[in-house]
C-alpha positions in Angstrom: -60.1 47.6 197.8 -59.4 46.9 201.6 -61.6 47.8 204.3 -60.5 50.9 206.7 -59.3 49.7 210.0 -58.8 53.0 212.0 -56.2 52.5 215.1 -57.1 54.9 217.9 -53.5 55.3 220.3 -53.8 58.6 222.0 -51.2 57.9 224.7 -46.9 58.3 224.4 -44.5 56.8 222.4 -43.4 53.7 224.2 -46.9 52.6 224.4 -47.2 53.2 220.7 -44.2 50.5 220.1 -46.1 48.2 221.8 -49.1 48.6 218.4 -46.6 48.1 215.7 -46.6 44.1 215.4 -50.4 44.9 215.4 -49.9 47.6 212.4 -48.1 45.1 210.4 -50.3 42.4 210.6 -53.7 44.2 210.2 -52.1 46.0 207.1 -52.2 42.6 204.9 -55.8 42.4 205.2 -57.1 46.5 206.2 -56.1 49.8 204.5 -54.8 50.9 208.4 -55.0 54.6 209.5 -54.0 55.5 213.4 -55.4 58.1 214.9 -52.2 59.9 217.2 -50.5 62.8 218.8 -47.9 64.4 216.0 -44.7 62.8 217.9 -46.4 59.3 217.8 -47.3 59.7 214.4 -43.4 60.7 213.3 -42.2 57.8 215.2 -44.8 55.0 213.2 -44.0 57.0 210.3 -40.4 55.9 210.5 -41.0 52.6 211.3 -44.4 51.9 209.0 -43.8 53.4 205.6 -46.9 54.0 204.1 -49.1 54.3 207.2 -51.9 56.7 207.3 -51.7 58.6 210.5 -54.8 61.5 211.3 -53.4 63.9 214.2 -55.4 64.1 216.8 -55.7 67.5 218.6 -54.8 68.4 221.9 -57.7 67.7 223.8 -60.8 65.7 223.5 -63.2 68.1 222.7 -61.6 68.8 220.1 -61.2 64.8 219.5 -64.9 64.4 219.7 -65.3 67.1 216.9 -62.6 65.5 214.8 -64.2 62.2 214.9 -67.5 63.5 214.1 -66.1 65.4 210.7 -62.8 63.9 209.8 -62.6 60.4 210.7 -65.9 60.1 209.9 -65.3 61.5 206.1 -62.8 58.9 206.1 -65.7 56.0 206.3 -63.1 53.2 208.6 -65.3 49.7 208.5 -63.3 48.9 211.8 -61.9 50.9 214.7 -59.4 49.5 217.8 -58.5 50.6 220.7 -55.9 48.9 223.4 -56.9 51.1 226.2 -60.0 51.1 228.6 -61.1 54.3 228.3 -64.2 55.1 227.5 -63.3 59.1 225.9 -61.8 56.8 222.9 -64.5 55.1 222.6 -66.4 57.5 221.9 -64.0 59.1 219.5 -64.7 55.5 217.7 -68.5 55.8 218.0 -68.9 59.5 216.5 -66.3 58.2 213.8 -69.5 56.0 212.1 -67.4 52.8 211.9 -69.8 50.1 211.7 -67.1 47.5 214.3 -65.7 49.4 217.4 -63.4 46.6 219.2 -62.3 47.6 222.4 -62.1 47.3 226.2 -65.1 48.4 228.4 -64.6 50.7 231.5 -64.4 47.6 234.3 -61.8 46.8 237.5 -59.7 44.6 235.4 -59.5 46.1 232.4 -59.0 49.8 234.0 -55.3 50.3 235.2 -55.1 50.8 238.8 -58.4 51.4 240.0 -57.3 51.6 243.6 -55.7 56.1 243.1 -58.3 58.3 244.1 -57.8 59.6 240.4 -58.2 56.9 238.7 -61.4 55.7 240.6 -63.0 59.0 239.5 -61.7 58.2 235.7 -63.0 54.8 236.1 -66.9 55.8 237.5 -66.8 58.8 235.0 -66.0 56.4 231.7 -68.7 53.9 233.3 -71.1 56.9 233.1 -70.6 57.5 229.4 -70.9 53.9 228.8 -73.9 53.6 230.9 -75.4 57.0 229.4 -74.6 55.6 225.8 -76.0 52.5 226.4 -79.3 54.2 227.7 -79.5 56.4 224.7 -79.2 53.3 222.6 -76.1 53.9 221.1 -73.4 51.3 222.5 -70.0 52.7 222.1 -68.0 49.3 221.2 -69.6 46.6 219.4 -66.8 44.2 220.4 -66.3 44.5 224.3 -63.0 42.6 225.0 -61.9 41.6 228.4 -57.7 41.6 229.9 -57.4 37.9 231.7 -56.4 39.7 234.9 -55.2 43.0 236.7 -51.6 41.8 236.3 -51.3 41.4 232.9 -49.6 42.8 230.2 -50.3 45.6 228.1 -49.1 43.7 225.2 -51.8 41.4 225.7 -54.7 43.8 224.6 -53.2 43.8 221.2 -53.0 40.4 220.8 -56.9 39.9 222.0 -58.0 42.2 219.5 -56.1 40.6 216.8 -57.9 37.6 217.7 -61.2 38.7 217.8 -60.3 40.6 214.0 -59.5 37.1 213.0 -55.6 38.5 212.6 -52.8 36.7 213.3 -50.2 38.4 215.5 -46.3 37.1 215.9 -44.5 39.1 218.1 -41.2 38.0 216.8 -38.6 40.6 217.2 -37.8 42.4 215.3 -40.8 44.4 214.9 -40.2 46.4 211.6 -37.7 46.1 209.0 -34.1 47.2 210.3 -32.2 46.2 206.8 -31.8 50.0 205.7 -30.8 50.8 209.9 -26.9 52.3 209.8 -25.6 54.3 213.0 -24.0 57.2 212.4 -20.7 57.5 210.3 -18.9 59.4 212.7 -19.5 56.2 215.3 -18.7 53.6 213.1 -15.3 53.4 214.0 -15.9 52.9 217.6 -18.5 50.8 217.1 -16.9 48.3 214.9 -13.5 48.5 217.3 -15.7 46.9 220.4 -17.4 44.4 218.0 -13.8 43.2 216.4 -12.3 43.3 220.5 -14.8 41.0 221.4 -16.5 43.5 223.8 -19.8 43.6 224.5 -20.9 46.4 224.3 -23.8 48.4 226.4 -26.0 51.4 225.2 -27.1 53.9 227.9 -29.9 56.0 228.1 -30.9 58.0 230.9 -34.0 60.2 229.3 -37.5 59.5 230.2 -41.0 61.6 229.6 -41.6 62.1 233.3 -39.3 63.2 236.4 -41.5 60.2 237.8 -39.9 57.7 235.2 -36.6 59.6 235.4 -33.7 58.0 237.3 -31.3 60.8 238.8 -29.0 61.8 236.0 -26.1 61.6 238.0 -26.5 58.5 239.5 -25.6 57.1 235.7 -22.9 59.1 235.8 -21.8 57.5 238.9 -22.5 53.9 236.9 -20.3 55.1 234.5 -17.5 55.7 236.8 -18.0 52.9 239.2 -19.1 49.8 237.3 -18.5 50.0 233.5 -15.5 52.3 233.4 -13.9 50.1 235.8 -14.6 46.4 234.1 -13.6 48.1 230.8 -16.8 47.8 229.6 -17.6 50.0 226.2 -20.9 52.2 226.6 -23.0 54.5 224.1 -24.5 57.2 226.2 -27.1 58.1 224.2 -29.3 61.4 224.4 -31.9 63.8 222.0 -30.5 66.7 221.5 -31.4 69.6 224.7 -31.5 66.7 227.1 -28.7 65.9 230.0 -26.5 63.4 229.2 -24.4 61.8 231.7 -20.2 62.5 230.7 -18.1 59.9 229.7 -15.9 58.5 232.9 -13.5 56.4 230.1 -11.8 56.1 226.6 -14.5 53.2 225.5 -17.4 55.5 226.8 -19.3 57.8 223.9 -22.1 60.5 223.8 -24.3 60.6 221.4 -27.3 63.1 220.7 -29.8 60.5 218.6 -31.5 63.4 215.9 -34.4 61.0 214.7 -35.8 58.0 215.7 -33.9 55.6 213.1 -30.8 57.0 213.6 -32.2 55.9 217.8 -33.2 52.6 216.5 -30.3 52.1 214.3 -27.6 52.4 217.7 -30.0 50.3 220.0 -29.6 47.4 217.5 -25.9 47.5 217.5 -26.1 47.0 221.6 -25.6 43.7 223.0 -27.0 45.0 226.1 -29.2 48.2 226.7 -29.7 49.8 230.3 -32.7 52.6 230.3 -35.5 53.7 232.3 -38.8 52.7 232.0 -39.0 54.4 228.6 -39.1 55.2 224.9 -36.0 53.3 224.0 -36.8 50.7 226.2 -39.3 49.4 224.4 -37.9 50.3 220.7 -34.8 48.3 221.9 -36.9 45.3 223.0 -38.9 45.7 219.5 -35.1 44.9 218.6 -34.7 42.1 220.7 -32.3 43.7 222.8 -31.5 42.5 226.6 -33.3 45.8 228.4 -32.8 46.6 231.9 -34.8 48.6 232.6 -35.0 51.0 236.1 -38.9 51.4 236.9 -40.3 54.2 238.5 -43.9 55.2 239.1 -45.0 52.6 236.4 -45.9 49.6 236.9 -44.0 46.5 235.8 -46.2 44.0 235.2 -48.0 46.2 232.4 -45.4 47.6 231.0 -41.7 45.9 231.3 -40.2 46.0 227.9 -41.6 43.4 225.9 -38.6 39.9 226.8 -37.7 41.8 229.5 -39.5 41.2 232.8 -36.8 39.8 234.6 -34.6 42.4 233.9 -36.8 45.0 235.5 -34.8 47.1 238.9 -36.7 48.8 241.0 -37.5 49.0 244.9 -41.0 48.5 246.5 -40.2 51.9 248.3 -43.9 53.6 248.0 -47.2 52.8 249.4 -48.6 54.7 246.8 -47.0 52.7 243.6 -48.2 52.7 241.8 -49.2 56.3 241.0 -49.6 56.3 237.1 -47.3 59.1 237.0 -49.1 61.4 239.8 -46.3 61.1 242.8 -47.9 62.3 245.9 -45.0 61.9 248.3 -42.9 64.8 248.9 -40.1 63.3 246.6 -39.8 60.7 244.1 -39.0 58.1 246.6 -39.2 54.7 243.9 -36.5 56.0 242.0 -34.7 57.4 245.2 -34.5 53.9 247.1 -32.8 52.5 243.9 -29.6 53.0 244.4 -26.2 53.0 241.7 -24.7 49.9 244.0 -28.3 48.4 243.7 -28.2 48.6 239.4 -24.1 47.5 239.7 -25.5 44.5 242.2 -28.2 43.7 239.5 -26.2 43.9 236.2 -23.6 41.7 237.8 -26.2 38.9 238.6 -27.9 39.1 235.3 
């Protein structure tokens, strides 16, 4: 019988992408459970068959008290966690597993330190370390450390691969896309670009945050300006209730995606994929899709699409960027300075 690894990803979906070429690998040697919100654990679900996902309540009170009784019935040998923050650490400490890998509350491995905010999370997660610590009760066992400020989220995964003794290939694709069909009622107009020899572009303009959210109409604008005018066949794609931008020509068509394979299955038939920084911009990189990708609030260098750093557009417009999604200026001025000639300017030179 394997030993119980438990994963512990309590943040959004496109940082949950980022775990699943750690899921695979850790499952050929650990009976893998993650311990999620209920969207994250429907989108592993579709991409993991078989994994054991444990739904984590809404807030960490009720986390702690979850570890304590649940996790902890389910006896893991191993918990991981790919964030510094010291709140899941101690959901990994009250869960009884004997190895808690993780990264301690410190300036590098803390994402930007320098918000008010953030400093305060930062000195309140050294606290419970420090308290822990004092009471004799350490909350990792394994204290892993980022190479530097800059780099990649990605990277966490791979460190604790290595100190598990796992090996970790991030060769794209990132889960098994043989059983991946679009939609029947888009084959047609799929396969009529593919046989034209046009390349053909998938656009999506949702995003979690108004911070991460470039203006819907200025992609309608890029659908008018740049692609209807070079001809250029688009998918505009959607989830069902959000604003999608219209079709401007014959080759450009809307789609609302109503799961996350039937999402997965028209980002693999892009040759190119323009998004923000988002969801589908880092399933279509788990593809290995071309991503450009419009940044926001976040932060590049931690989280550009996985391939796709160079294709990153954005403007260095705030003093504050960046925020980690808590804009303090009086408008979202990152996403404002970037501009539809900008994007046009960018996909022409790329």
């Amino acid at each position: 019988m394997k030993p119980r690894l438990l994963v512990i990803e309590l943040h959004h979906l496109g940082d949950a992408v980022l775990a699943l070429p750690f899921l695979w690998a850790a499952s050929a040697r650990y009976e893998v459970g993650i311990f999620c919100t209920k969207d994250v654990a429907a989108m592993l679900q579709s991409f993991v068959p078989g994994l054991e996902t444990k739904l984590a309540a809404p807030g960490w009170p009720g986390r702690f008290f979850q570890a304590a009784m649940d996790l902890k019935k389910w006896r893991p040998a191993v918990t991981v966690c790919a964030w510094s923050d010291a709140r899941a650490h101690l959901v990994a400490r009250l869960s009884g597993a004997p190895q808690r890998v993780g990264f301690p509350v410190n300036e590098v491995n803390f994402y930007a330190p320098q918000i008010p905010w953030r400093r305060r999370r930062l000195e309140f997660g050294r606290a419970m370390e420090g308290a822990a610590q004092r009471a004799g009760h350490h909350l990792l066992t394994d204290a892993l450390q980022r190479g530097s400020v800059q780099e990649s989220h990605l990277n966490n995964w791979h460190r604790i691969a290595d100190a598990l003794g796992i090996s970790l290939s991030l060769d794209p694709p990132w889960f098994d896309i043989s059983t991946l069909a679009p939609p029947q009622e888009l084959h047609a107009f799929i396969k009529n670009q593919k046989q034209n020899g046009r390349p053909l572009w998938v656009l999506h303009a949702g995003g979690r945050l108004a911070t991460k959210r470039w203006p819907v109409e200025r992609f309608a604008k890029l659908l008018r300006n740049y692609f209807a005018e070079k001809n250029l066949p688009v998918l505009i794609l959607g989830s069902p209730g959000e604003e999608i931008p219209k079709p401007a020509s014959a080759l450009q068509k809307t789609w609302a995606c109503s799961s996350h394979r039937e999402l997965a299955a028209l980002l693999n038939c892009a040759d190119s994929v323009l998004c923000n920084d988002s969801y589908p911009a880092h399933l279509a990189a788990a593809l290995a899709k071309p991503v450009f990708s419009i940044f926001g609030s976040g932060e590049p260098a931690w989280f550009s699409a996985f391939g796709n750093s160079h294709r990153v557009i954005r403007k260095p417009a705030c003093p504050h960027h960046p925020c980690i999604d808590r804009c303090v200026m009086p408008s979202i001025v990152c996403l404002e300075a970037v501009t539809v000639e900008d994007v046009a300017a960018f996909l022409d030179k790329n």
